[in-house]
N, C-alpha and C positions, 0 to 999 in steps of 0.2 A: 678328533680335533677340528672339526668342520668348523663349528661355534670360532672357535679361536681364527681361523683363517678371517672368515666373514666379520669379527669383532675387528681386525685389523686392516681389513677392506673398507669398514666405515670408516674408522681413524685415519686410514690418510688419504680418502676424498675427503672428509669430510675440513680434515687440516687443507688440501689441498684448496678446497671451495673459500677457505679463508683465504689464500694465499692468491688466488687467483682473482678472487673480487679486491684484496687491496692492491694488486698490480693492476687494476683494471680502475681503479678510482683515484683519478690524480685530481690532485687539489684545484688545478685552474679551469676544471670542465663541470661549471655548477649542475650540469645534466647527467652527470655521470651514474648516479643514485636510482634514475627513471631507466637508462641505457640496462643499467642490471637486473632490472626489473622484465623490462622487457624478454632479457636474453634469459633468466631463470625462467620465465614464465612460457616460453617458446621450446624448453628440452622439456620441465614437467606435463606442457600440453601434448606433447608426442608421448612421452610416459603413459600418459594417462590414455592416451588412445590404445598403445599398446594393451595396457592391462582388459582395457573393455572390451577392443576387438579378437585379441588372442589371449588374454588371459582368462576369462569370462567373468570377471568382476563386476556386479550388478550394481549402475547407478541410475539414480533419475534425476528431475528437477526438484522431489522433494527430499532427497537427501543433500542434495547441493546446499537448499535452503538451511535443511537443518544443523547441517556441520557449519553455516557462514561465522556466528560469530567467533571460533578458533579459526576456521580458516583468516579472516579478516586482521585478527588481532598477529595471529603469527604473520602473515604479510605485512603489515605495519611495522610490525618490530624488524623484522628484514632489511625495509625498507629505509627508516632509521638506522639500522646499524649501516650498510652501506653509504648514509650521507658522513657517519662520524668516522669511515676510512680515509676519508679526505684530511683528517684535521689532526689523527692520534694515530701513533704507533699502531702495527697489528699486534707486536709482541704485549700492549696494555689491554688493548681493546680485545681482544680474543678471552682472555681469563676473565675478564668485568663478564661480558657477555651470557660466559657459561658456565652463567655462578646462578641462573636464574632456576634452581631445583633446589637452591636455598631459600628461596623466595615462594615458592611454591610449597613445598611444606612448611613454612611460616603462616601461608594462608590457609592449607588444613588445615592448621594448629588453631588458627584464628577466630577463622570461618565458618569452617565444619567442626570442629570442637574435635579433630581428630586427635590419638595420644601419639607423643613422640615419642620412639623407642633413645635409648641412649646414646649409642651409635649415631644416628638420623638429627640428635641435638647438638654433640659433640661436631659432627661436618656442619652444622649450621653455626655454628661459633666461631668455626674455625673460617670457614669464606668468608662470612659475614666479617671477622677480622683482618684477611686479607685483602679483599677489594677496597673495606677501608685505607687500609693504611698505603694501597696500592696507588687509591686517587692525592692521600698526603702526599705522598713522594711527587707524583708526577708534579700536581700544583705549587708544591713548596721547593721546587729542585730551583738551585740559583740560575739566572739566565746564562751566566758563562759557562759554567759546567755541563748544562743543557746542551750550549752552540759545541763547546769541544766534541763533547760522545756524539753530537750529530754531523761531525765534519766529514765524517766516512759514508756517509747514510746518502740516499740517492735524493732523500725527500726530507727538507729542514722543516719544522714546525715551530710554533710557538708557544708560551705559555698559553692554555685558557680553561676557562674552568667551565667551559660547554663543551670542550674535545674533551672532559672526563666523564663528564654529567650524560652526552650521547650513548656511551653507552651502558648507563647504566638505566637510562632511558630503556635502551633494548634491552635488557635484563630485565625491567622490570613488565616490558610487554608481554616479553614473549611465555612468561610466567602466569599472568593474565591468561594469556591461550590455552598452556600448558592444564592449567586449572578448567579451564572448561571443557578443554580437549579429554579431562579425565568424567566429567561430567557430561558431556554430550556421548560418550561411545559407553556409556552404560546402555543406551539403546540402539545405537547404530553398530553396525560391523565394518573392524577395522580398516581393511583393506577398501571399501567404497567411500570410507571417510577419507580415505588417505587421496585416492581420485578425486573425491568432492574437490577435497583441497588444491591438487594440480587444476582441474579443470578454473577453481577458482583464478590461482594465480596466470593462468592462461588469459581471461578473462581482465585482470591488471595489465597485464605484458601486453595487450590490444592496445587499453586506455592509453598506457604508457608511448606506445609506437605512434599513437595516433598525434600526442603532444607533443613528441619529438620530434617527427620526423616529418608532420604536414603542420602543425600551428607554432613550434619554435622554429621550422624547417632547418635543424640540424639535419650535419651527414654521417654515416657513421664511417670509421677509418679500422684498417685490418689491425695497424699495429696498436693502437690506443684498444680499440674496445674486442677483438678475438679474447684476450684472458678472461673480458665478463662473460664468453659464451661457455668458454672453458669449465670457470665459477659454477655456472651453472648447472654444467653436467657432471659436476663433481659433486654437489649439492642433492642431486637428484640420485648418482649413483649411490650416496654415500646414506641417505635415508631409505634405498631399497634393501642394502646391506645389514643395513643396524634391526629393520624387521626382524628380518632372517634369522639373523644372529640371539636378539634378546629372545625369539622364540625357541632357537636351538639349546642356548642354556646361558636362560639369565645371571645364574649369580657369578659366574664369569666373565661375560662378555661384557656387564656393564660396568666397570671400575675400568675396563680397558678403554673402551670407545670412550668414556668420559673425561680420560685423558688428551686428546684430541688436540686441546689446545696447548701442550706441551710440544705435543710437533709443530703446533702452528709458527711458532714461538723462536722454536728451530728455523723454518722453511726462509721466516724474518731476519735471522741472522745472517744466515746461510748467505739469502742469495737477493735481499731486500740490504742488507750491510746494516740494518736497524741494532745500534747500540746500546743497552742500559744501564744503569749504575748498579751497582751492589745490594742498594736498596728496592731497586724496582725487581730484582731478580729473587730476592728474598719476599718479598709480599706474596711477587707470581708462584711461589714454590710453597707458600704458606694457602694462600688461595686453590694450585692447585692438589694440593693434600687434602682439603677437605671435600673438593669436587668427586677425588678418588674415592672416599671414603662414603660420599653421599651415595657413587653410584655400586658401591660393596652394596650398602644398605637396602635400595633398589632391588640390586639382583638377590638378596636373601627374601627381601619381600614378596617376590616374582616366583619364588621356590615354595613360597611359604601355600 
């Protein structure tokens, strides 16, 4: 049962890493976005030394190059999805998000002229109906019924149809990645793409530190921004687990981990006081049905 432990070691960093970058993005620090940036990019750069110096993972400069356009694309969508914690629920934004493996075999489907098996259209039907009906609600919810279920909530928001649109923004980036991520490691091996990638986002986390903290000359504060260091080592632990895991035994481990934002969803309720209506909880449950069902498909594929 190793698989199964590791499948639930990603899922709740990986919930975790949501939960701690929306406790760590509060609406009135328009830097907050670049701050998480930094602090993910500052644990995958120790990561990533790790691997090189003790684990002996072989990189250069010309795999950094050649895995950039996933790495870039996945850090963009990141980067987006932590400006749209500021404006939207974690409990909406978390399921929009990682709905993007509907999106991705849509663009096999499309692209590469690959065949859908039934299973793999059925989950694309079924997200692709959910997130829809996910962003109706949120945008068509009356504004008093909204302020009520938000009066327990630490953080009030307001209608708009960019705090739904973000992130389907990152949904559809990171999809984008995802797709070349499967096209670039037809020649590269995985484990030095995956360094590429740390070293990249190390590389952001510079950029970022450098604009924050010498050309904004913000400061940073323990209790505001420690959750986005947190995020980040949550993020990192939770993508070393999920390796492990899909390699120990896919067609198990990935309907589990793709759950993920089912706990996020929880951690929101929990201890964020993030309230929803009836409808918004019934999309997320229709959305997250198909997520499950995409990552069953996944792990049969992975066996196959």
């Amino acid at each position: 049962m190793k698989w199964f432990l590791l499948a639930v070691v990603a899922l709740l960093f990986w919930s975790g890493s949501d939960f701690f970058s929306k406790l760590g993005s509060k609406p009135d620090d328009k830097l907050s976005h670049w701050k998480m940036v930094m602090a993910v990019g500052l644990v995958m750069g120790l990561h990533a030394a790790y691997e090189v110096f003790f684990g002996g993972v072989e990189i250069s400069l010309d795999i950094i190059i050649a895995y950039l356009p996933a790495s870039l694309l996945y850090i963009l969508s990141m980067t987006i999805g932590y400006v749209g914690l500021r404006y939207i629920e974690l409990s909406v934004s978390s399921p929009i998000c990682n709905s993007s493996g509907a999106v991705v075999a849509l663009a096999c489907f499309f692209i590469l002229h690959e065949k859908m098996e039934p299973l793999q259209t059925a989950a694309v039907i079924i997200i692709c109906t959910g997130v829809l009906l996910l962003g109706i609600v949120s945008y068509t919810e009356d504004d008093e019924k909204r302020a009520l279920r938000q009066s327990q909530s630490e953080i009030k928001y307001t209608k708009s149809l960019i705090a739904v649109l973000i992130p389907v923004l990152y949904c559809l980036i990171d999809a984008a990645g995802t797709f070349a991520d499967n096209l670039l490691l037809e020649t590269l091996d995985e484990e030095s793409a995956n360094v590429a990638y740390e070293l990249t986002f190390l590389f952001m986390g510079i950029i970022a530190a450098v604009y924050v903290l010498i050309i904004k000359r913000d400061t940073l504060a323990r209790s505001r921004d420690l959750p986005k260091l947190l995020g980040g080592v949550c993020e990192t632990a939770g993508q070393f687990a999920y390796i492990f895991a899909l390699s120990a035994y896919a067609i198990g481990a990935a309907p589990v981990i793709s759950a993920y934002c089912v706990v996020s969803v929880l951690w929101s309720r929990i201890f964020l006081k993030e309230k929803l209506s009836w409808k918004h909880y019934a999309s997320i449950a229709v959305t997250v049905i198909g997520i499950v069902l995409l990552g069953l498909f996944e792990g049969l594929s992975g066996e196959a």
